[in-house]
C-alpha positions in Angstrom: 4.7 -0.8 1.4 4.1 -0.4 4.8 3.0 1.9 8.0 -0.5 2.6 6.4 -2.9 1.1 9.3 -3.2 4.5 10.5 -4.9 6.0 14.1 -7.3 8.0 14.5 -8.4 10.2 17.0 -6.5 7.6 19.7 -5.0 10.1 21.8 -8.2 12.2 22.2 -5.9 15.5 20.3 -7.0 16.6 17.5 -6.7 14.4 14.1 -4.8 16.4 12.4 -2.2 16.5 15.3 -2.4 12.8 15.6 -2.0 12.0 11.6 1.3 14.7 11.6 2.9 13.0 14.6 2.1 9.1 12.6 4.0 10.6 10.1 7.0 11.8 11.9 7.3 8.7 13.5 6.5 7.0 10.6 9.9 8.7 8.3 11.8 8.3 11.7 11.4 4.5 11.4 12.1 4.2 8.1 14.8 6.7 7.4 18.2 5.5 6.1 16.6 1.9 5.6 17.4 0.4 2.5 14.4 -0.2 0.9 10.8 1.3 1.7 9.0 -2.1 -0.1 10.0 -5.5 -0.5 12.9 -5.8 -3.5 16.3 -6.6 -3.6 18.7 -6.0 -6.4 18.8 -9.3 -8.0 14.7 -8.9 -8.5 15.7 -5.5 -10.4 18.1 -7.3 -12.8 15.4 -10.0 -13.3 12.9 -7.7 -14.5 15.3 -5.8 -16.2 16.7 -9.0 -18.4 12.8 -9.2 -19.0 12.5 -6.0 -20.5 13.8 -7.1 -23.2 15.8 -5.4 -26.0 16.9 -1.5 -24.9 18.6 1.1 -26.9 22.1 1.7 -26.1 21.9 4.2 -22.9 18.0 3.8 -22.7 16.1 7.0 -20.7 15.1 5.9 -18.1 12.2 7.0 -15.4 12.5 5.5 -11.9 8.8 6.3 -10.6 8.7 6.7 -6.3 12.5 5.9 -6.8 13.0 6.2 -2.6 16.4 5.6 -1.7 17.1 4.8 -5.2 18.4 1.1 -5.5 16.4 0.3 -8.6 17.8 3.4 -10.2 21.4 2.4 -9.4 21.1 -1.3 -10.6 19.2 0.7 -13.7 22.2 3.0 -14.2 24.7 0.4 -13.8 23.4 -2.2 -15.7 21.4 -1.0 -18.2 23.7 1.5 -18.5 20.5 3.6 -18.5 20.3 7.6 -18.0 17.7 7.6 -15.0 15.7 10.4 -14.0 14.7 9.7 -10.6 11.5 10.9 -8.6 10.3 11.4 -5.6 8.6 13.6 -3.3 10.9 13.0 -0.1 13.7 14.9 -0.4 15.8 12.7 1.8 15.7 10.1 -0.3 16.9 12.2 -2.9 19.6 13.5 -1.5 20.6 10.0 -0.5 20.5 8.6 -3.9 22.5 11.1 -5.2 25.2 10.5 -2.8 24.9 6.8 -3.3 25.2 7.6 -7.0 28.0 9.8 -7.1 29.6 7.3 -4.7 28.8 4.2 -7.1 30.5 6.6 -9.9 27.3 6.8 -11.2 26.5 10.5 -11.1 26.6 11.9 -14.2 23.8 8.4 -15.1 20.8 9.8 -12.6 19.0 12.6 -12.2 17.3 13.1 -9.2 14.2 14.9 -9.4 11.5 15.9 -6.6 8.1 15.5 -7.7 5.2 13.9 -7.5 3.8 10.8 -9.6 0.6 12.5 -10.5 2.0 15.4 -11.6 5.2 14.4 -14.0 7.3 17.2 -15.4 8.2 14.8 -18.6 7.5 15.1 -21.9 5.2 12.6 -23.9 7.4 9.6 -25.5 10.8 10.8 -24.0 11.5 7.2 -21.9 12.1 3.9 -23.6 12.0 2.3 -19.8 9.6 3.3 -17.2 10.2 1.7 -13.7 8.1 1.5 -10.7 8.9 -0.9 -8.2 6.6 -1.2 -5.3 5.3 2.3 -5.5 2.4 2.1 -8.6 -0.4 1.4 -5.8 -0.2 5.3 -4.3 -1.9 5.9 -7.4 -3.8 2.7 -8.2 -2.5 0.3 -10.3 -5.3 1.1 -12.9 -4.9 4.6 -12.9 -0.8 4.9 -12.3 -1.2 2.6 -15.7 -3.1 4.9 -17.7 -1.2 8.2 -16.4 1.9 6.9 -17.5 1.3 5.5 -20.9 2.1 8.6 -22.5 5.6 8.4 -21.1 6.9 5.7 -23.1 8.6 5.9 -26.6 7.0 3.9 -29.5 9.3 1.1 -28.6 9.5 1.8 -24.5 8.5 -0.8 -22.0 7.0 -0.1 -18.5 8.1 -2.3 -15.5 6.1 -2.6 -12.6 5.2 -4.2 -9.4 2.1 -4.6 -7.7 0.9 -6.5 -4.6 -1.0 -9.7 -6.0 -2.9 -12.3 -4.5 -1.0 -15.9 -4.3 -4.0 -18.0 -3.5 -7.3 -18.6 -4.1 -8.8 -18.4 -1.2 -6.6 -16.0 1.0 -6.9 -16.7 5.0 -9.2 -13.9 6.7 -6.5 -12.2 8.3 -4.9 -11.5 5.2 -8.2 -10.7 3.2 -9.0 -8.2 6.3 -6.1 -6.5 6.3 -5.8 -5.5 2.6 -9.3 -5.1 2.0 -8.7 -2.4 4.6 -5.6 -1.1 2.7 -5.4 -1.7 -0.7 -7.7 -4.6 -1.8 -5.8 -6.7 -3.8 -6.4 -8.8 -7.3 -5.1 -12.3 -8.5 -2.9 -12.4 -10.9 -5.0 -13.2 -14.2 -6.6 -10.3 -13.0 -4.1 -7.7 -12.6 -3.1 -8.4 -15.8 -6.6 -8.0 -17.3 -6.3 -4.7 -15.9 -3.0 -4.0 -17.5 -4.4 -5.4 -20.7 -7.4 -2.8 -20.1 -5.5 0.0 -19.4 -3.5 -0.8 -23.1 -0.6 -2.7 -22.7 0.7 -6.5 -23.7 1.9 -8.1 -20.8 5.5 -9.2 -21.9 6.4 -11.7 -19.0 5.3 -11.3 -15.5 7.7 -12.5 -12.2 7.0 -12.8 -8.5 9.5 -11.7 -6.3 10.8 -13.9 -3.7 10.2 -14.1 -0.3 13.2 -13.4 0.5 12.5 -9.4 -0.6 10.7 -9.2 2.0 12.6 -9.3 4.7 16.7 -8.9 4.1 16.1 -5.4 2.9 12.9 -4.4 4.2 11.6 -6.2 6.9 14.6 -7.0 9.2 16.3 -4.0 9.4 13.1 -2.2 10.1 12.5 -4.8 12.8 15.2 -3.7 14.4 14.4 0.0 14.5 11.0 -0.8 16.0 13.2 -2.7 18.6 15.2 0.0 19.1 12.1 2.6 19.1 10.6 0.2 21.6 13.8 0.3 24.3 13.8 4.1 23.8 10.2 5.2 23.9 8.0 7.0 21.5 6.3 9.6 24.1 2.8 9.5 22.2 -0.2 7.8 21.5 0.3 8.5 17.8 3.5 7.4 18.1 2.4 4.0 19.5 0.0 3.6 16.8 2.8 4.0 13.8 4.9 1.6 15.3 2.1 -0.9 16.3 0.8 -0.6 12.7 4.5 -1.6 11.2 4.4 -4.7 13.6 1.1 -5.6 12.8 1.8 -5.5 9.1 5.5 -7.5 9.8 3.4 -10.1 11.9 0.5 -10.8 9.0 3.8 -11.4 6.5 5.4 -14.0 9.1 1.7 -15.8 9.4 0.4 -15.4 6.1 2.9 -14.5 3.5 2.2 -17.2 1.5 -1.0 -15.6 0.5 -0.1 -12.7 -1.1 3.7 -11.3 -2.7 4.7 -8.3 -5.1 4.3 -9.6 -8.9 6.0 -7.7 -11.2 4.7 -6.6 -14.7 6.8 -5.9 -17.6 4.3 -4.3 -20.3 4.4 -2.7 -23.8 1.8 -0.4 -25.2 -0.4 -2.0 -28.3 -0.3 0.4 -30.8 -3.4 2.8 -31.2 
């Protein structure tokens, strides 16, 4: 997760002119990265062996699949039927190239909509997946939305920024207060628990995630945005925003990671 220390008015134009341009600059740094959050594929197959037990050719639903490397480890793995969503029809179209490349077309369906408004039916998935995208909705309340997904036997695997420590150092405490404030663990999971589910087995994702995928190669485009010029105070902000969030990972990642959830639904 990243690019969300938005500007405001910075430029003196008006807001809604200065959030649009943020934006584009935003999806022009990121486009064609591999990953928009920290993952890798061998994280996916972890949670995925912790899943547990699936159907021959489970149905699956990626959740905020972005370019779609969760769905392709998913596909190919598992060897799951993935329906895929997102609301950036780039990524889609990338996925979907990257499937039928993998020979994995006719395995995932990519579909553009949005997580608050699913077009599936109740009880049609016996995996539900959302890596590093469950906190545009709130953990609490992507939780409860999605419960109804799952078959009587389905599992839902997510991710969610945790803290690591105790006592988190006040750079990192200001920044995702500011953001999206974050829990422990114990109490993440007490939310899960809340929200209905067992928590099956839990996993924290290596550092690692955050930067061969993620991280470094979008380093690089803010180097490269930085030798070419961005033309605008908005434009300034968005990249200043990604650095600032790449800097607080160098300095204080230690403090916080991505834990991920795998969770079953207790029975009414």
């Amino acid at each position: 997760m990243t690019g969300r220390g938005e500007a405001g008015r910075s430029d003196g134009t008006d807001g809604t002119d200065t959030a649009r341009e943020i934006t584009r600059v935003f999806w022009a740094l990121h486009e064609g990265l591999p990953r928009q959050s920290a993952g890798s594929d061998a994280t996916t197959r972890r949670l995925l062996e912790l899943a547990g037990l699936l159907p021959d050719r489970p149905r699956a639903l990626d959740i905020g699949c972005g370019p779609g490397r969760a769905s392709l480890v998913l596909a190919r793995v598992a060897r799951a039927d993935v329906t895929a969503v997102d609301l950036h029809h780039p990524f889609l179209a990338e996925l979907r190239h990257s499937a039928a490349a993998s020979g994995l077309g006719g395995w995932i369906r990519p579909v553009l909509a949005s997580m608050t408004d699913l077009p599936c039916p109740d009880g049609d998935f016996d995996l539900v997946w959302a890596e590093g995208s469950a906190y545009i909705m709130g953990f609490a309340a992507a939780l409860r939305a999605w419960r109804r997904l799952l078959a009587p036997a389905g599992v839902l695997v997510v991710s969610e920024p945790v803290w690591t420590v105790d006592d988190p150092a006040p750079p990192a405490r200001a920044f995702w207060d500011a953001v999206y404030p974050l829990r422990t663990v114990a109490a993440t999971a007490d939310v899960a628990r809340a929200a209905g589910y067992e928590v099956v087995a839990t996993f924290q994702q290596p550092d690692s995630d955050w930067w061969a995928e993620y991280y470094d190669p979008l380093s690089a485009r803010l180097d490269q945005a930085e030798r070419t010029g961005l033309g605008t105070a908005a434009g300034r902000a968005a990249l200043d925003s990604c650095r600032a969030e790449i800097t607080l990972r160098r300095t204080h990642g230690a403090d916080y990671g991505y834990m991920g959830f795998v969770l079953r639904p207790r029975p009414s």
